[in-house]
N, C-alpha and C positions, 0 to 999 in steps of 0.2 A: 504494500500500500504506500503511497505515495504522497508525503504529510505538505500540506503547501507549505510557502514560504510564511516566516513570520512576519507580519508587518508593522509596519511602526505607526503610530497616532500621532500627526500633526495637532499641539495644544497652544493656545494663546494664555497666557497665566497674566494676569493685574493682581500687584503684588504693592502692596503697602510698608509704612516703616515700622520696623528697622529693616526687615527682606530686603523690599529695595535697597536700602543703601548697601546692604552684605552683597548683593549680586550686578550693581552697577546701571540700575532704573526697574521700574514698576511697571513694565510691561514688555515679555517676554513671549515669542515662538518658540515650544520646546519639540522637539521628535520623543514620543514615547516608545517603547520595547513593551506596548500592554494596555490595559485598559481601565487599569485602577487607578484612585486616587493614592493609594501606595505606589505606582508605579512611577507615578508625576514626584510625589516625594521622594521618591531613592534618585529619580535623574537629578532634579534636584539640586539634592545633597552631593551626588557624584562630582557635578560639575563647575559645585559651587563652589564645594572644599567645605569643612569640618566647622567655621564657624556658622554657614548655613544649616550644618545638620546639629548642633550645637542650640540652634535657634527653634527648629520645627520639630524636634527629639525628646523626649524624654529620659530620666537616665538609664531606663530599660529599655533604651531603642524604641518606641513606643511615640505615636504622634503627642506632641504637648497637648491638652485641649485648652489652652491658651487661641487657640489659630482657630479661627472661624472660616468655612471653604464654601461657594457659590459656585453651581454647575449652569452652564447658560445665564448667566445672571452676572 
């Protein structure tokens, strides 16, 4: 069987402070690897570096609920 390709999810993120200032503006095209909002958080954090994941992380790896998230909105 013959498993397709994985594709990746074109996301537009608006991103508030302090994020924006950790990532370099409040409004961001990201390519996702998926389709969760875990998955938007790990690129994220990948590409951010460690004070992003520092920011949107809890100390059990675990989203802060500090951060409030809007889908279409």
């Amino acid at each position: 069987m013959i498993m397709p390709a994985e594709s990746a999810l074109r996301v537009n993120v608006r991103l508030m402070q302090p994020l924006s200032g950790l990532v370099g503006g409040g409004d961001l095209s990201v390519e996702v690897p998926g389709d969760t909002l875990g998955d938007l958080i790990n690129v994220l954090c990948r590409d951010h570096g460690p004070a992003v994941a520092r920011e949107l992380l809890d100390q059990e790896g675990g989203l802060d609920l500090a951060y409030a998230f809007s889908v279409d909105g």
